[in-house]
C-alpha positions in Angstrom: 24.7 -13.0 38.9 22.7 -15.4 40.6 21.1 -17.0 37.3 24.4 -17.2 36.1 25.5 -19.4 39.7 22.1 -21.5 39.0 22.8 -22.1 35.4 26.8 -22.6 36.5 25.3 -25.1 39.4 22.6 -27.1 36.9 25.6 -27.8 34.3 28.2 -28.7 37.2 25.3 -31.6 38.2 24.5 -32.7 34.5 28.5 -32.6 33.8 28.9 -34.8 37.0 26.3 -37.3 36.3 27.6 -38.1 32.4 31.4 -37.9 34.3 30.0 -40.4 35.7 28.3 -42.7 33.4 31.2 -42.3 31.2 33.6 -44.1 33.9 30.5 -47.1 34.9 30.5 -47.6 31.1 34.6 -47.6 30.7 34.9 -49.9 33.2 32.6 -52.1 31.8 34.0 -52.4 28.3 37.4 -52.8 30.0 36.3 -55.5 31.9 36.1 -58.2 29.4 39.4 -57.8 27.7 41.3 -59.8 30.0 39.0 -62.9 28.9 39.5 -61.8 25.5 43.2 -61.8 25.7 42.6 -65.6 27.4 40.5 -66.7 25.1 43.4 -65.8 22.1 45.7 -67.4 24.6 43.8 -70.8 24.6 43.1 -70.1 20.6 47.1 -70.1 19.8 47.4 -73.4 22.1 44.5 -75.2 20.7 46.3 -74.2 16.9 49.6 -75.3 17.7 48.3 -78.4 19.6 46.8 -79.6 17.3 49.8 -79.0 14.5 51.7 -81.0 17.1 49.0 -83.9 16.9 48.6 -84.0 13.5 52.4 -83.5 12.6 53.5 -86.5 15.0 50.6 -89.0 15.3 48.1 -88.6 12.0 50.1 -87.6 9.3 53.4 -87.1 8.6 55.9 -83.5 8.3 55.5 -83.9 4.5 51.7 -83.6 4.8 51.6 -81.0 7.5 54.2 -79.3 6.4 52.2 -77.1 3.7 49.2 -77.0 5.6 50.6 -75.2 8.7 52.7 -73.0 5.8 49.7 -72.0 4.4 47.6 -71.6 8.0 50.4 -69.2 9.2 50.0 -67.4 5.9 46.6 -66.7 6.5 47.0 -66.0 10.2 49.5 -63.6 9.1 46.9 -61.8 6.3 44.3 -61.8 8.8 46.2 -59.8 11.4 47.4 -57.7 8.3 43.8 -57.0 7.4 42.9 -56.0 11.0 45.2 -54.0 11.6 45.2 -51.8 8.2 40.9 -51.9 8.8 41.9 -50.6 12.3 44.4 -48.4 11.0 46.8 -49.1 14.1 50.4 -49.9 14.3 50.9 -53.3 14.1 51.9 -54.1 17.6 49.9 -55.7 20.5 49.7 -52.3 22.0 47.9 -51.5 18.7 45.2 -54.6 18.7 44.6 -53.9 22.4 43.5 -50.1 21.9 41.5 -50.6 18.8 39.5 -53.7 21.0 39.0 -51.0 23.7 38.0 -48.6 21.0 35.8 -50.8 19.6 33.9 -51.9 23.3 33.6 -48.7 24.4 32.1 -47.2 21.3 29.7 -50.2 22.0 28.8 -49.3 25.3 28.4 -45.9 24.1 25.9 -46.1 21.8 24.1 -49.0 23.7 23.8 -46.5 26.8 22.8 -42.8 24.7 26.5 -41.8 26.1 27.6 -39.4 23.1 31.4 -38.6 24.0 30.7 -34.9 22.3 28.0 -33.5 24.8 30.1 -34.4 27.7 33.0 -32.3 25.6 30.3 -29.3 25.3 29.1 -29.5 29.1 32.7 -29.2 29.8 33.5 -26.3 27.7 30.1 -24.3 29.1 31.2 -24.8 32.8 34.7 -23.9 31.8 33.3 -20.8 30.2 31.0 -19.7 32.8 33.9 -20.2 35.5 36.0 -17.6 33.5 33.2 -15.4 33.2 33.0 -15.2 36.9 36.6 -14.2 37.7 37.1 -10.5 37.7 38.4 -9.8 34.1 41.9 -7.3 35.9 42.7 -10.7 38.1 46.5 -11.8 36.7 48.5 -15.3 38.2 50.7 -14.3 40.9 53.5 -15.6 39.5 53.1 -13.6 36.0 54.4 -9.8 36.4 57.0 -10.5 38.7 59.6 -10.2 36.4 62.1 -12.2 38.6 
């Protein structure tokens, strides 16, 4: 019984500590998006800025015309592209969960964090718990029949 409560106590610690390195490196790949999402703020306004300026002091409508056409065409295919690559809905929701994907994956593997060991600590503690709760034990609120 008390290897069992050592063993129990030893994965409990190791479980905490990648419980732990899992949220430090969640946070940090969550971090950045919001100068992500500025940086394709300032990307859209630079484009159409400079759509204005061309369309209204450089060239003409007829000369612009067909290159913003085709500039929104491929705007349109890359997003297309990412999206069926991602294999997301095409939605911002989408783009924005395949980015967090993406980061933590990154921080992940830059760090030696493999999701799948943390899933097997779990399921050992979880197992070892149940092991030590006598096996006749029932919830009290199953076999009251009403």
């Amino acid at each position: 019984v008390q290897s069992s409560e050592v063993k129990l106590q030893a994965l409990r610690k190791a479980l905490s500590q990648m419980q732990a390195l899992k949220s430090r490196l969640d946070t940090q790949a969550d971090s950045g998006l919001v100068l992500w999402g500025a940086f394709m703020v300032a990307l859209t306004a630079a484009q159409l800025g400079g759509f204005s300026y061309c369309t209204y002091y450089v060239y003409s409508w007829d000369i612009m015309e067909p290159i913003s056409f085709l500039l929104g065409t491929v705007n349109a295919a890359c997003a297309w592209s990412f999206f069926a690559l991602a294999g997301r809905e095409f939605s911002g929701d989408g783009f924005w969960q395949a980015v967090k994907e993406s980061r933590r994956r990154k921080q992940y593997t830059r760090n030696g964090m493999v999701s799948e060991v943390l899933d097997e600590l779990q399921r050992r503690v979880d197992s070892l718990v149940a092991e030590r709760e006598p096996v006749g034990q029932e919830d009290e609120t199953e076999g009251d029949g009403g």
